[in-house]
N, C-alpha and C positions, 0 to 999 in steps of 0.2 A: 824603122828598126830592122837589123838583121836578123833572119830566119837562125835561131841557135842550133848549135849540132849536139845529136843527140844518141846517144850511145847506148844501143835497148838490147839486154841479155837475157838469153834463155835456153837452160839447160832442159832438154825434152826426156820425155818419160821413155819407158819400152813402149807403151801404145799411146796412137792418138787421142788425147783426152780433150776438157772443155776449157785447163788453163790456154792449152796450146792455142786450140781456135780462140779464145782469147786474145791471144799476144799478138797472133797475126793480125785481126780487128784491131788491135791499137795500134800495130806499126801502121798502117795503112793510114787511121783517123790522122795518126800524129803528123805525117806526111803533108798535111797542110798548113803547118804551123811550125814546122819544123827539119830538119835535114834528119832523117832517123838512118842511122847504120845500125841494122840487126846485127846482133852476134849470137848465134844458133850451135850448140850442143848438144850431143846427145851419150845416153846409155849406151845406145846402139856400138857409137863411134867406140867408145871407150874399149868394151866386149869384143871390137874385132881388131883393136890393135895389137901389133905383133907383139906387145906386154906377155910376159909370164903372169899366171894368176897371183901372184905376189905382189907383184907389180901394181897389176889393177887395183887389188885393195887398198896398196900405200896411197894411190890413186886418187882415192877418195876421200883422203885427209890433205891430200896434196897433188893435184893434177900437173904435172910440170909439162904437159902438153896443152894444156888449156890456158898454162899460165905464159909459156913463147908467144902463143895464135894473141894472146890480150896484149901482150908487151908491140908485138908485133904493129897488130893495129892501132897503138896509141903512138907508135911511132910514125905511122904514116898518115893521122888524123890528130886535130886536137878538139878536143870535146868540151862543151860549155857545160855539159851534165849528165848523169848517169842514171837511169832505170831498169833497175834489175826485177826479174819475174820470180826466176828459179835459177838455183844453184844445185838443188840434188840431184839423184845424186852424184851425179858423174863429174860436175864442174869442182866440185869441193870449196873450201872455206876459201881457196889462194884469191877467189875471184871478191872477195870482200877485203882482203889485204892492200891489194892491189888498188880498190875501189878508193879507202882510205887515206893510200897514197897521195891520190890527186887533190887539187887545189880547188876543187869543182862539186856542185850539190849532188850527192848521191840519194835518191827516190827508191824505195822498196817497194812493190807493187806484190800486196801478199793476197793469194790466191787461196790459202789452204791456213793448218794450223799448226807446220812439222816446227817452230819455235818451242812447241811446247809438247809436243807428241812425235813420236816414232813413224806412224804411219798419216801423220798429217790431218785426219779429223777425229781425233779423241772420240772413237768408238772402240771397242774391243770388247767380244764375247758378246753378240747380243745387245748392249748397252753402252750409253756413254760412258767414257774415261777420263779422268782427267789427271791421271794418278802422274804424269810426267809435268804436267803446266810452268812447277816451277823449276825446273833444269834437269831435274835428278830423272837420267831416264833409265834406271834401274829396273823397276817394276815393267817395261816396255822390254827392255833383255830378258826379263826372266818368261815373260810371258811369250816372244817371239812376235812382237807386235810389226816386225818388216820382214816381208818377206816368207813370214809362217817361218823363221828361221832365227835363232839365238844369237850363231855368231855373225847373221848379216844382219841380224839387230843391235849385235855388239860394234861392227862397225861404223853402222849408222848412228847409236849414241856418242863414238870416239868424235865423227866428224861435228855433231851439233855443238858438242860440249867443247871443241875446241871454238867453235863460233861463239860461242858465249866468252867465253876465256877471252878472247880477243878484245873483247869490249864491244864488239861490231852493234849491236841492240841501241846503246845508247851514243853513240858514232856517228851511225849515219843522221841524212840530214832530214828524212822525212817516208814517213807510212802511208799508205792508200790500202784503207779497206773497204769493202763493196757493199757491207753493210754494218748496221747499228751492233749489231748482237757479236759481228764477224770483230768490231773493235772492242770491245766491251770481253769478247777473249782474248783478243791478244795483248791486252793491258795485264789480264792476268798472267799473261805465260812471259812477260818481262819487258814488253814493249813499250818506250815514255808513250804515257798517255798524249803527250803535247803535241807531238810530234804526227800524230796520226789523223788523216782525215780520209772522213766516208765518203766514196766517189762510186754511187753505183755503175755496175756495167751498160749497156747499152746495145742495141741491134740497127742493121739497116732495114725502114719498110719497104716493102713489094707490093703487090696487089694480091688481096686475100681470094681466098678458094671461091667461087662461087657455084652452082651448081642446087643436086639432089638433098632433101634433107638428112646432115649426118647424124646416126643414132648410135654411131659405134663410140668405142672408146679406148684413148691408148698412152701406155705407158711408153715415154722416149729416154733411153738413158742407159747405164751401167748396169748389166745384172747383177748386181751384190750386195750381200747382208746387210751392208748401211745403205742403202737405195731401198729399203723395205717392200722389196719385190714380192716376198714371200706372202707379208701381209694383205699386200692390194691380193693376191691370188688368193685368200684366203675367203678374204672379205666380197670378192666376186664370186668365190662359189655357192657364200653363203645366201648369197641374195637370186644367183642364177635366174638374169632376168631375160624372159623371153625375146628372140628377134635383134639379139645386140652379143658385138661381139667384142670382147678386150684383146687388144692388140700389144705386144713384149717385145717392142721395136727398141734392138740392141745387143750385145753381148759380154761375154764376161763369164768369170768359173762360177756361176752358179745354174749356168745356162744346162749342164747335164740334168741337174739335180731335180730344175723347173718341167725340163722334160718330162722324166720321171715323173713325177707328180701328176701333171696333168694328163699325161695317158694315162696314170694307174686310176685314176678317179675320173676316167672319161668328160674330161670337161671337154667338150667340142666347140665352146662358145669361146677357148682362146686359144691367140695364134702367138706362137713365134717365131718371129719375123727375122730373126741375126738382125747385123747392122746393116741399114740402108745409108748410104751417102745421100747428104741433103740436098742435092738433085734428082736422086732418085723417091724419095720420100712421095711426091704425088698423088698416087693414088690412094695409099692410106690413112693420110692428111685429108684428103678428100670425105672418108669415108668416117672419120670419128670428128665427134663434135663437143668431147669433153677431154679432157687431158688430165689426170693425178699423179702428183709426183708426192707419194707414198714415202719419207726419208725418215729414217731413225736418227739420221747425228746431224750434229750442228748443223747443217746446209752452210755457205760463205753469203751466197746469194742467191742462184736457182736460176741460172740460162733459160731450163726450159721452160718458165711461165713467159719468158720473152717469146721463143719461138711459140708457143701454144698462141698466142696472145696473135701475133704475127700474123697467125691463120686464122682469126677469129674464134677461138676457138677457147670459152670459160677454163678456170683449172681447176683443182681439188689440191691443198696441201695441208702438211700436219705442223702444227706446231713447232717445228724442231728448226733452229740457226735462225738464219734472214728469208727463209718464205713466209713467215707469215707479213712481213714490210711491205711483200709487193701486193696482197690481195686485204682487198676492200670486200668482204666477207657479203654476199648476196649480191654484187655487184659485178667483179668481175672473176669472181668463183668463191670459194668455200673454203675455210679453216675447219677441218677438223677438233675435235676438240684433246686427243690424244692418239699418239702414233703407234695404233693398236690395232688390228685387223676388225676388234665389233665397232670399234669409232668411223675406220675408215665405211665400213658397211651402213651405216648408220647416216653418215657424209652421201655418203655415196646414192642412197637410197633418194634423199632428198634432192641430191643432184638430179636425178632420172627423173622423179615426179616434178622437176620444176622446168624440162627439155623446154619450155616454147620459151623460155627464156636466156637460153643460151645462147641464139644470134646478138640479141642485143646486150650480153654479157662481155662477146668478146669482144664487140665494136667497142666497150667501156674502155677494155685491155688495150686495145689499136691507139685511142686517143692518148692512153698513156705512154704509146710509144713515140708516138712525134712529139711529146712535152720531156716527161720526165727521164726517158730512156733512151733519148733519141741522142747521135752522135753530136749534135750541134752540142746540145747541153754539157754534155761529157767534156768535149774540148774544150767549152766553155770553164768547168770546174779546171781541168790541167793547165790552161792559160792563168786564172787567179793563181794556181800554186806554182806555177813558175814566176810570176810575178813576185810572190810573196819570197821566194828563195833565191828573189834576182837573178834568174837564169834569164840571161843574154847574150849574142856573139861578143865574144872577146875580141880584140885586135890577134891576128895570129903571132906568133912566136915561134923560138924553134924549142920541141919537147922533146923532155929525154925523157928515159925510165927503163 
């Protein structure tokens, strides 16, 4: 059988986030099983075209530069199938119009939760949100839930609501979500339940750290209110364990605020580190030997217990989205029992009294990486679902559109 050609979209954010590293890990895995033409997007592009700001906004309900670049390429390629990542917001809805158009399986590859929220994981203020789930993203305009801002809230409900309007939800031809809990929302926010199937993500192994015993510990990720940064900082101060040092490897706008904090209250047992590129990462990898990812909102799935895991290294998480799916609780780390700074303390504590057991916590997580998380398996689930949706090379033709 012929390798089918595979048409992978993704509209990119202002900063590098973990859908993008995402997308690039699947164009690559896909590459073995299939002919993949990326089509890459971004905010950036859109921001620096010679558009008046007017422009831009219509922009976003209608990109008619995004929509030539697609026309474009459908005309010089024909494609057995479609996998789209992201559309927001720069590429706008044209790119599911268009998607509709063809005679070919369209794949959603949902990452997040802007179906059914504004800022894409139904947190705001503190706490979970779900006040938008079912279309009306009203209460997300009034609140300024994009962008800390009303009317680029207000644009971004114009653009979702007209994707709803379109029918696009129950349209396309199939969902991929990364985990249980990640589908079980987005049934709520309009998604055919039938239609959706859980395909966790996955990492490639390397050769884990070897070396000095690590007694450090470190948070990897986004500094912001829903990554419950504040809380692990809390929850380490309260415990302030001697000879160990918490590491805030990342950045983000809460990163002045974290500053603040920890000089005013002299904690000297944490560092922040800005972002390290994952070649760069080495040495501090080296030097912690626990990992918590401290989340207030839904989590989709949780990269970094892959990467922690990668380095042999147990993790701590809270109860919130699909981290608790990936941990076997005393085995290859620790469930919190609520995403609160005395829980995480409390977590945390036990974690530390039980150090001689976290080499052979992470070896747990490593074995889960060549089984359940590993790329084989992944392509393995994407092949069944191209199966199932009969995606194969077609005899070529000639395409118009």
């Amino acid at each position: 059988m012929q390798r089918p050609r595979i048409l992978h979209i993704f509209s990119r954010y202002g900063e590098l986030g973990g859908e993008e590293v995402c997308f690039h890990a699947i164009t690559e895995a896909l590459a073995a099983v299939a002919d993949v033409t990326p089509f890459v997007y971004s905010t950036g592009e859109l921001f620096r075209s010679p558009h008046g700001a007017l422009t831009k906004m219509r922009y976003m309900l209608h990109n008619r530069d995004v929509e030539e670049k697609l026309r474009e390429c459908l005309r010089e390629n024909r494609f057995d199938a479609w996998i789209i990542h992201n559309t927001f917001p720069a590429m706008s809805p044209c790119v599911y119009e268009l998607a509709m158009q063809q005679s070919v399986p369209v794949i959603h590859y949902l990452h997040n939760y802007r179906a059914g929220c504004l800022n894409g994981v139904f947190y705001r203020d503190g706490a979970p949100c779900f006040s938008c789930k079912n279309g009306n993203y009203l209460p997300g305009v009034l609140h300024a839930c994009w962008r800390g801002s009303a009317p680029c809230s207000a644009l971004a409900a114009a653009a979702l609501c007209k994707t709803r309007r379109m029918g696009t939800w129950n349209r396309l031809s199939s969902y991929i979500a990364v985990s249980r809990r990640q589908r079980e929302l987005l049934i709520q926010s309009g998604i055919p339940e039938d239609k959706i199937r859980v395909i966790p993500h996955f990492i490639r192994q390397k050769t884990a750290l070897a070396g000095l015993p690590r007694r450090d510990v470190l948070y990897a990720g986004r500094l912001t209110r829903e990554k419950g940064v504040f809380q692990l900082v809390r929850a380490w101060e309260s415990l302030s364990p001697p000879g160990r040092t918490l590491y805030l490897m990342g950045d983000g706008p809460l990163r002045g605020e974290l500053e603040r904090y920890v000089s005013s209250r002299q904690l000297e047992s944490i560092r922040l580190t800005g972002f390290i590129p994952h070649e760069e990462q080495g040495a501090i990898r080296a030097a912690c030997g626990l990992t918590v990812a401290p989340s207030l909102w839904e989590e989709t799935f949780g990269m970094v217990v892959l990467e922690a895991w990668l380095h042999g290294t147990p993790v701590i998480v809270t109860p919130c989205g699909g981290l608790p799916e990936l941990i076997t609780h005393g085995q290859n780390g620790w469930i919190a029992r609520e995403p609160s700074a005395e829980s995480l303390a409390e977590t945390l504590h036990t974690a530390l009294e039980e150090e001689e057991h976290w080499p052979a916590m992470g070896a747990h997580g490593q074995k889960l990486l060549s089984s359940t998380y590993s790329p084989a398996t992944w392509l393995q689930s994407m092949e069944s679902l191209f199966e199932e949706l009969r995606i194969s090379r077609q005899p070529s033709t000639t395409t118009t559109s």
